[in-house]
N, C-alpha and C positions, 0 to 999 in steps of 0.2 A: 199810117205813113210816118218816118222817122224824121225828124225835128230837122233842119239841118244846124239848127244849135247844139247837138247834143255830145260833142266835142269842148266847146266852149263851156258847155254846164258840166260837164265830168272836169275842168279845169278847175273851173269854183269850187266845185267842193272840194276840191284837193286841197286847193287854196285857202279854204277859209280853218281846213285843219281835219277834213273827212267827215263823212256821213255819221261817223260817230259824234263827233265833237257839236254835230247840230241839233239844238233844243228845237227850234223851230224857225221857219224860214216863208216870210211873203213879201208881197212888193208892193211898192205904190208907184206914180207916174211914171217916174224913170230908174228908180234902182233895186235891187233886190236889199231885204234888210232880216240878217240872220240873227238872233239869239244864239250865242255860244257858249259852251263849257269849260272853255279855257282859250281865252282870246292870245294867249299865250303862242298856241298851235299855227295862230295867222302866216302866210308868207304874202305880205303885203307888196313886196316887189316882184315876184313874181304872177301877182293879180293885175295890177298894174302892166304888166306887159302883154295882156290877153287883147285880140282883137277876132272880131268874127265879120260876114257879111251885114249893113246895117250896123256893127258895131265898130268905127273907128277907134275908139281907146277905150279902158277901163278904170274909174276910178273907186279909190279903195279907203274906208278911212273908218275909225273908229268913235262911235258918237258915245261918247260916257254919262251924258246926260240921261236918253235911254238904254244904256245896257244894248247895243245894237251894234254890229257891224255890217256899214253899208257897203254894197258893191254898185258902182252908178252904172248902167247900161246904156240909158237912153230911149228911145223910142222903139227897141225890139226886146224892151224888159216883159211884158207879157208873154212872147216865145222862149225867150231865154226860163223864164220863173217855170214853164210848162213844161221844160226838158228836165232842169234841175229838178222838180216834182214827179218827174216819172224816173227818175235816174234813182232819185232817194229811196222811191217803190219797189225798186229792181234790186237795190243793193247788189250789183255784182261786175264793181270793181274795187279795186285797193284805194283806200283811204288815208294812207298814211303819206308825208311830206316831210322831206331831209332837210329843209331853213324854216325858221320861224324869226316874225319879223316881231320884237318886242314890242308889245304896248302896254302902256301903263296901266294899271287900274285906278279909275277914281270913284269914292265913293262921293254921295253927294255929302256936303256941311253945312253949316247955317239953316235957320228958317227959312230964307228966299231961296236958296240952292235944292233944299228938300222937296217946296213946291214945286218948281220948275222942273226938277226930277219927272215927277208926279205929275204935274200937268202935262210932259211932253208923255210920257207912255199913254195918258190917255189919249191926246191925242193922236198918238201911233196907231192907239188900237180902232178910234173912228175911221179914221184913213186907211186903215189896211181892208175895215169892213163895208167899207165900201168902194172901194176901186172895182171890187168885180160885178157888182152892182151899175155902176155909170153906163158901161154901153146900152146897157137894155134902157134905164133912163132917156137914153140922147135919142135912142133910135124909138120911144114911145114918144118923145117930144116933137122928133122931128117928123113921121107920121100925122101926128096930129095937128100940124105947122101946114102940113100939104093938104088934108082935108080940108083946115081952113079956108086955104086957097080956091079948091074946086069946087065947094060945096054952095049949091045953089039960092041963092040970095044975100047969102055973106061974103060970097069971096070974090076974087079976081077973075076966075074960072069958072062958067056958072055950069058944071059937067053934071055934078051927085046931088040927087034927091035925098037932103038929110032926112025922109022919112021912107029911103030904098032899105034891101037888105042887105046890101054892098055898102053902103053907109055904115050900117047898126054893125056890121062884122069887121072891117074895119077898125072904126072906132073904140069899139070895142077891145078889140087885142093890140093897141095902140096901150091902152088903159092900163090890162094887165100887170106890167110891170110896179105901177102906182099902186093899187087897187094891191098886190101881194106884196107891197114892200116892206112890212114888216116880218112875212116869212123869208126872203131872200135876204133883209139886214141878218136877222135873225141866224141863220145856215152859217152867211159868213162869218159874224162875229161870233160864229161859236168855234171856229178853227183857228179863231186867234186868241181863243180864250181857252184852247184846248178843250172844250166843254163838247156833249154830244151834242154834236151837230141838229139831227132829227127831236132832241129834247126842244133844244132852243128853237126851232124853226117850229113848233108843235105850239108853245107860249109866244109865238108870231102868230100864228093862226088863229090862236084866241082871239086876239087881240081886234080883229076885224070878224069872230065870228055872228052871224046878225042877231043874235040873241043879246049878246057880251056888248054890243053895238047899243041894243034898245034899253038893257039894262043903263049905260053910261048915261043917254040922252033924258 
């Protein structure tokens, strides 16, 4: 099924300067945040005037602390990032753009300005590694929030035999998400570290494997 963002994401990339000019591109709660090769290429007024359904206005700005150009979406930034990632796949439109909106470059100076550099990319790159991570989180939490409830001598609800097999299945794949969260960190923070993905999700798996487990203990 076709995005009905994918008007709005063929904008952006026009906008931020073409599917060339983009090193790499993910998003955290509400904005998309690109890596570019010449910030130069931006037309930051013409981002600025983009609107979609769910998307009221676009804001656009240059963060020189991390090396980043943010595009703020809002709360239809997951469908937006999903078109622009299949758009980038497809490569097959023009990428080039007739204004560029100058922005400066700053590098960072000082000891506390070099930090802060540095400490924000780090935390960019936690934050980008896990945003695709959280739903599965929320929806194993909240899962496990409801058995709470139903489950027979604990809860509110005295419905589930915590020793049924609706119980144990359940509970169980409530878990999952916990229980493999070092392979799923792993997956992500390796597309934002440009690393193979399956390498790093492999040394996630380690990490919980029950030998590697018995070893630790």
């Amino acid at each position: 099924m076709k995005s009905n963002y994918q008007e709005l994401a063929q904008a952006i990339i026009v906008g931020v300067g073409g599917e060339d000019n983009i090193e790499k591109v993910f998003h955290c709660i509400t904005r998309l945040r690109f890596t570019l090769k010449d910030i130069e290429k931006v037309n930051q007024e013409e981002l600025e005037k983009l609107s979609a359904p769910k998307v009221p206005s676009v804001k656009a700005f240059y963060n020189t602390n991390l090396n980043q150009y943010h595009v703020v979406i809002g709360q239809a930034v997951e469908d937006v990032y999903t078109a622009v990632d299949s758009q980038l796949a497809t490569k097959d439109f023009k990428n080039q753009i007739d204004k560029s909106a100058k922005l400066p470059k700053k590098q960072p100076q000082g000891f506390k300005e070099i930090i802060s550099h540095y400490f924000q990319i780090i935390i960019g790159t936690i934050t980008g590694s896990m945003i695709p991570v959280i739903g599965l989180l929320a929806a194993g939490g909240l899962i496990n929030g409801l058995l709470a409830i139903f489950t027979k001598g604990n809860g509110l609800i005295n419905v589930l035999d915590p020793h049924s097999t609706t119980y144990l299945l359940i509970s169980t794949l409530s878990m999952v998400p916990f229980y493999f969260l070092p392979v799923l960190i792993g997956f992500s923070a390796a597309k934002q570290l440009k690393a193979d993905p399956y390498v790093v999700a492999a040394v996630g798996a380690a990490m919980i494997a029950p030998n590697i487990r018995n070893i630790v203990s």
